[in-house]
N, C-alpha and C positions, 0 to 999 in steps of 0.2 A: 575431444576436448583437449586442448592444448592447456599446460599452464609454465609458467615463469616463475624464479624466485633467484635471491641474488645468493652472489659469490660467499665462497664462506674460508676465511682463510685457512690455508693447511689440507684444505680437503682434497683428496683424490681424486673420487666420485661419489653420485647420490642416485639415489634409488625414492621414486614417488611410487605413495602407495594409496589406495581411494575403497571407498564401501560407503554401501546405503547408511543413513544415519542410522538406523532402528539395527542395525548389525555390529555383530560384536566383533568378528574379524575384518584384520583390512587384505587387501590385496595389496603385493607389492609388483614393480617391475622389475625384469633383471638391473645386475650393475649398471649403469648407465656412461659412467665414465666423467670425463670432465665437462658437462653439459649444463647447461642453466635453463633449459627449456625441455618440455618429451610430453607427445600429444599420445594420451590415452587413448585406445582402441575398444569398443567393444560393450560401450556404455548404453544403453537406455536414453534414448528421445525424449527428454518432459521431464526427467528423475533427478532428483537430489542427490548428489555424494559427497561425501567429505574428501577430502584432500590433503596428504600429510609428505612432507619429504625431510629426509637423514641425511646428513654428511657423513662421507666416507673417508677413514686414513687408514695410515699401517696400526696406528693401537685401537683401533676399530671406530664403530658406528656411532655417533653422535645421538641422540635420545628426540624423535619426532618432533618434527616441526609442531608452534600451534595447528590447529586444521582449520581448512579454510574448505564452506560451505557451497557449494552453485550449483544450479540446474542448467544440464544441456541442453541446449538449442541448436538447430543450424540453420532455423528461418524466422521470421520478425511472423509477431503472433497473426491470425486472421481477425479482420474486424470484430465485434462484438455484434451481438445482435441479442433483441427482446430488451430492448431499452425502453421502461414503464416507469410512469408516476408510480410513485407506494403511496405517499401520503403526502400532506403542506398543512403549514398554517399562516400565517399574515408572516412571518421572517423565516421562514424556511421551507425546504423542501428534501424527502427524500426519495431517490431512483434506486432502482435495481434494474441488472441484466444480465446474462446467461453467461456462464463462465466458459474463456477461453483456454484450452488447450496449448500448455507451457507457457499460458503467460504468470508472471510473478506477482507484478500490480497492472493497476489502473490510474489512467487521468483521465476526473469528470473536466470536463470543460462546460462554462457558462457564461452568458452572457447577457445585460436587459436586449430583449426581442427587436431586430434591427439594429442594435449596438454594434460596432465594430469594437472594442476595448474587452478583450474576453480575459478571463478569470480560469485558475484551474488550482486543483485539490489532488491527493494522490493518497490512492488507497490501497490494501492485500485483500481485501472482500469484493464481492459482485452485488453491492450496494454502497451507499455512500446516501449521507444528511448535509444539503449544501445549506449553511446557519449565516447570519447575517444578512438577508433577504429584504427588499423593501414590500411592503404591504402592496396590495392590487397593481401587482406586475410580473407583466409578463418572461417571463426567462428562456434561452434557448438550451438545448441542455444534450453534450454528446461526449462521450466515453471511447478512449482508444485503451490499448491492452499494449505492455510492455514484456519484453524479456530480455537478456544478456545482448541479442542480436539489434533487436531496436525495437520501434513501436508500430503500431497497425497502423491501416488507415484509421479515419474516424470514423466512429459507429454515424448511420441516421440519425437525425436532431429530433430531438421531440422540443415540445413548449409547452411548458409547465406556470397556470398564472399561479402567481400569492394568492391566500385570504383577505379582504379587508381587514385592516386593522380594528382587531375587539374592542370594544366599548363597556368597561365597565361603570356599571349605578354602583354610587356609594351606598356604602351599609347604613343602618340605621344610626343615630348616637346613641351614645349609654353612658351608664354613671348617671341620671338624672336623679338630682336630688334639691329636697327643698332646703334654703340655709338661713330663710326667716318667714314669718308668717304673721299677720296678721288677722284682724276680723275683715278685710276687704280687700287682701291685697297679698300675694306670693310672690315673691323675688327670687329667682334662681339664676 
């Protein structure tokens, strides 16, 4: 993993230093010199590290950079696959599918069935609830997986129709009451 960060006036050289987030020590590199760039050797495929770099002078070391979080990559994730309905109702629907291997998120893509004008959502889970849905319609629905590197192909489409739109019966009324009465005749 290669990373960058800018010039710092005064300084001599810098020294980057990386570890798993859940660790308490970091690793450093040796001095590095007057460089602004120095690709890490030796990291884990898929893994998250933190990422920290110090400016160096003659009255010493500058106090860690913020740290800056990534997962390595060196290829664009594999399709997705097990792309299923979970559930729908007349305005929504949700999918799930099988989680890729160093990918970071996902984009469901959607679209009404035969539509060309596609839609897309972007998620860190291996499901996703697409909301705002038109009632008894059909949708096409396919998931690619992302990381640092880029994105997969697209998963297989599935078609996912809506519910009909629910039909609620009104409730009964209430409050009735009588507010005169005679011998022949009720007025409410």
């Amino acid at each position: 993993m290669t990373v960058v960060w800018s010039n710092v006036s005064g300084a001599e050289s810098y020294m980057v230093y990386h570890k798993l987030p859940a660790s308490a020590g970091w690793t450093a590199s040796a001095d590095l010199g007057d460089v602004l760039a120095y690709t890490i050797t030796g990291l884990t495929e898929c893994t998250a590290y933190m990422i920290s770099v110090t400016a160096i002078a003659n009255a010493g070391s500058s106090i860690k950079s913020s740290s800056l979080t990534t997962v390595t990559a060196s290829n664009v994730p594999i399709a997705i696959t097990g792309l299923a309905e979970v559930s729908k109702t007349d305005g929504q629907a949700t999918v799930s599918w099988t989680q890729v291997s160093c990918a970071t998120s996902y984009v469901v893509h959607y679209n009404i069935n035969g539509q060309t004008a596609v839609l897309t959502q972007s998620t860190s889970s291996t499901a996703a609830t697409i909301a705002g849905l038109t009632a008894s319609t059909s949708y096409d629905i396919s998931v690619t997986a992302v990381n640092s590197v880029g994105t997969s192909p697209q998963s297989s489409t599935i078609t996912v129709s809506t519910n009909a739109a629910s039909v609620s019966v009104p409730t009964a009324p209430t409050g009735l009451t009588a507010i005169s009465k005679t011998d022949v005749q009720i007025t409410m």
